[in-house]
Structure formats: structure tokens, C-alpha cells
C-alpha positions, 0 to 999 in steps of 0.5 A: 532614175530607179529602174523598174521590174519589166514583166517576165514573157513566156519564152523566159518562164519556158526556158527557167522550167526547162532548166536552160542556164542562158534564159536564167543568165538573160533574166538575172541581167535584164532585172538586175537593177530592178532586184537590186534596188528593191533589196537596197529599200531594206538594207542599210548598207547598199553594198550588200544589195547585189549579193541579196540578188544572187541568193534570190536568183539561185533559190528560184533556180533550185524550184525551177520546175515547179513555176506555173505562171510567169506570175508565181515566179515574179512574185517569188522573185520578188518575196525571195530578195525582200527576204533576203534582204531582212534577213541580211539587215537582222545579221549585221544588226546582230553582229554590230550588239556582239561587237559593241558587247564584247569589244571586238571589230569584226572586219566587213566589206563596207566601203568596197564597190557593189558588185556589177551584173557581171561579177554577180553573174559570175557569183552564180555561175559558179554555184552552179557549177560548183560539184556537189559537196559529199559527206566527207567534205562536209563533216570536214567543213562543220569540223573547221567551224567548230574549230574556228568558232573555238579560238575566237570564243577563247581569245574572246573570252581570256578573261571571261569565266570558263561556263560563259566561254563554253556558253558561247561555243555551244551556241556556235556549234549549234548555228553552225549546226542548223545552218548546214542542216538547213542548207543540205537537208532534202525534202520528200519531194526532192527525194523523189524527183532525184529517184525518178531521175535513176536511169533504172526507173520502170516506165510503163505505157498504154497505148491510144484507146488502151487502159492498163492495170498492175500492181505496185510492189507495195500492193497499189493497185494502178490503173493507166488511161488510155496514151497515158505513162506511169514512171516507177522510180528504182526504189519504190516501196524501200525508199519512196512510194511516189510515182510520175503519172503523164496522161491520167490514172488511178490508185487503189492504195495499200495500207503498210505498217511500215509506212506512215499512214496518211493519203495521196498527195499530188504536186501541181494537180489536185486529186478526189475521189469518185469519177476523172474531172477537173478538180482544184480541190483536195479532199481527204477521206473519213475511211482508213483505205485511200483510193484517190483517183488522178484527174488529167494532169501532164507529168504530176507527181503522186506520193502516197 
């Protein structure tokens, strides 16, 4: 009997934003099979189905911090392994033309068991403790690929013309190119969440019934409500011009040359002009000058 998808609890969803490895561990193996059997309705090769898994799983943990509801991270769940797994069936399709059109075998796993929830959970556990890769190591991988992606076009090739062979290493080295530009490029948010995370980072406090105002280095002006927190990372206005607001507060924002011209953004909460209320709704304004005001949110990240 197939096994079904149990909806995620709360305490599962508090553990995967809090960064706890054993929720994640007991939410990979509790819905192993369900995963895995909705990867094997895409796949023609029902083997490959637990690796689609553990991609699914590891990307979720990487946006761990950004689930509101139990419901966003099933849905992502569930998105990232249908993905996956065209992404996995258009690969072999790919590679199954290449070898019909060149002659060539190309050994695969086929035939080999699927990996168990534990195998698979050890696949993960790995990644995740894998130390982070430094740029030597990796122009030494991108070096290798090309380097590999060489002598199989050449020995492909031996009888080929010399334009179609360097046709086919251009176009290796580009995938492998885009591939590790995919794979390690950083996004703005990601870049600010990293410099928030510096031990130098500024935070500054208003007390109960007490507001505060300063002004940043790149001449924002901020106003603090009251109990409320502004943490400034340690490379404001050089590298980034974010900042996390815990509680309530607002921007008078400088406009710089130097930076690209555009508005205040905010991750989870939305902001508005006018007076502090609810809002779901972001709106820009017609006017060159952005003051955007933060209604109440708890730890938001506002970039500008």
C-alpha cells in the first residue's frame, strides 16, 4: 500500500526555523516513503527516486528560516521533489540521445538497490557537515571538469572534425561553468543574513516606553519604537544597506549615488507609508525620496 504524506505539527516546523539537525532527521525519516513515492510517479528509473529526496530535503534546510506555516514548507516539500524529479528524468533522457548519437555507454547505477532512510539520511548528514568549499578548492574542481570534460570529448571525437570536437568542449565547460555558478552564487538576502550573523554587528535598544532615533552611516535616518531592537550589521553602507528590526521602527532613507536607486524591501512583513498598522500590501512611492515606515513584525529584514 503507498504510503501517504502525514501533515507536518507545529513543534516539526519550530524545530526545521530553528535550525534543530534531530527535527529535520525525524521529519526526513517520518516522510521518506511518502517523498519517495511521489518522486517515483516522475521517474522512469525508480532507483534514483531517494536521491530526488535528499536534493528536496537539503534545499528546504538551506531556506529553513524563512517557513511561516507548516503549510508553506509541505507545499515546498512537495514542489522541490516534483522538480527534482523532471529535472532527474530530462538529465537521463538527455544522456540516453548523447549515447545513442555518439555510440558511446555511459555506466549508471541502474539495476543497484535504492538507497534505505538510512543510507539516504546518511547522504545528508554528510552535506551537511561537509566544511564549506573555499575558493581554491573550488577553481581546483571547475580545473578537474574541464579537464575531464577534455579527454572524453577527445576520445569521442578522434575521428570528428576538429571545429565539432572544440564545439562540444565549449559547451562543456559552459554547464560546468553554470552549474557551479548556480550552485554557490549568494543572493542579497543571504548576503545580509551572513553579515548580521558577524560578532561585530551594532545593536541598539530602546527601552519599554522609550523611542529612539539616530542615523545610519549612509544618512537614513531611523527611528526605534518603543522595546523595540535595530541590529546593524558590521559592513553597512560598503557592502550592504540592510538591517534587522525586532519590535517597530522607521526609515527616512538617503538617496546615494553610489547605490542602486530603488525603495525599501522587507522579508516576511510588508512595509507603507504613512502611519504604523497592519499591512499586507507593499507599495511604492511616485516620489524619488523613500520613506517607508516598518509596521510591527518580529526580527524582519529591511534592505534599502
Amino acid at each position: 500500500m503507498p504510503a501517504t504524506f502525514t501533515p507536518l505539527t507545529n513543534d516539526v516546523l519550530d524545530g526545521v526555523r530553528r535550525g534543530d539537525e534531530k527535527t529535520l532527521e525525524r521529519l526526513f525519516r517520518s516522510h521518506f516513503d511518502a517523498l519517495v513515492e511521489e518522486a517515483k510517479a516522475h521517474l522512469d528509473d525508480a532507483t534514483l527516486a531517494p536521491r530526488v529526496v535528499e536534493t528536496a530535503v537539503l534545499r528546504a534546510w538551506e531556506k529553513h528560516e524563512s517557513f511561516e506555516t507548516t503549510a508553506s514548507l509541505e507545499e515546498f516539500l512537495h514542489h522541490a521533489v516534483h522538480e527534482g524529479a523532471i529535472r532527474e528524468k530530462s538529465r537521463r533522457a538527455a544522456l540516453h540521445r548523447f549515447e545513442s548519437h555518439e555510440g558511446v555507454h555511459v555506466n549508471r547505477a541502474n539495476g543497484h538497490a535504492a538507497a534505505t532512510v538510512d543510507e539516504a539520511w546518511q547522504h545528508i548528514a554528510n552535506t551537511l557537515h561537509a566544511p564549506p568549499p573555499d575558493a581554491a578548492s573550488m577553481a581546483a574542481k571547475a580545473e578537474m571538469s574541464r579537464h575531464n570534460a577534455a579527454e572524453h570529448m577527445a576520445a569521442v571525437g578522434k575521428r570528428r572534425s576538429p571545429l565539432i570536437t572544440l564545439a562540444y568542449l565549449l559547451a562543456a565547460v559552459a554547464v560546468v561553468a553554470g552549474l557551479l555558478f548556480t550552485i554557490f552564487r549568494e543572493s542579497p538576502d543571504e548576503k545580509v543574513t551572513r553579515f548580521l550573523k558577524h560578532p561585530d554587528s551594532q545593536e541598539i535598544m530602546s527601552k519599554f516606553g522609550q523611542i529612539g532615533s539616530m542615523t545610519l552611516d549612509d544618512g537614513t535616518k531611523a527611528t526605534i519604537g518603543a522595546d523595540s531592537k535595530l541590529l546593524i550589521p558590521p559592513g553597512f553602507n560598503k557592502e550592504v544597506r540592510a538591517v534587522r528590526v525586532t519590535g517597530t521602527a522607521s526609515f527616512e532613507i538617503a538617496k546615494q549615488d553610489r547605490w542602486p536607486s530603488r525603495c525599501a524591501s522587507v522579508r516576511r512583513r510588508s512595509w507603507r507609508r504613512g502611519p504604523s498598522s497592519p499591512s499586507t500590501t507593499t507599495r511604492r512611492p511616485t516620489s524619488p525620496s523613500c520613506g517607508w515606515r516598518k509596521v510591527r513584525s518580529t526580527s524582519a529584514l529591511a534592505r534599502w
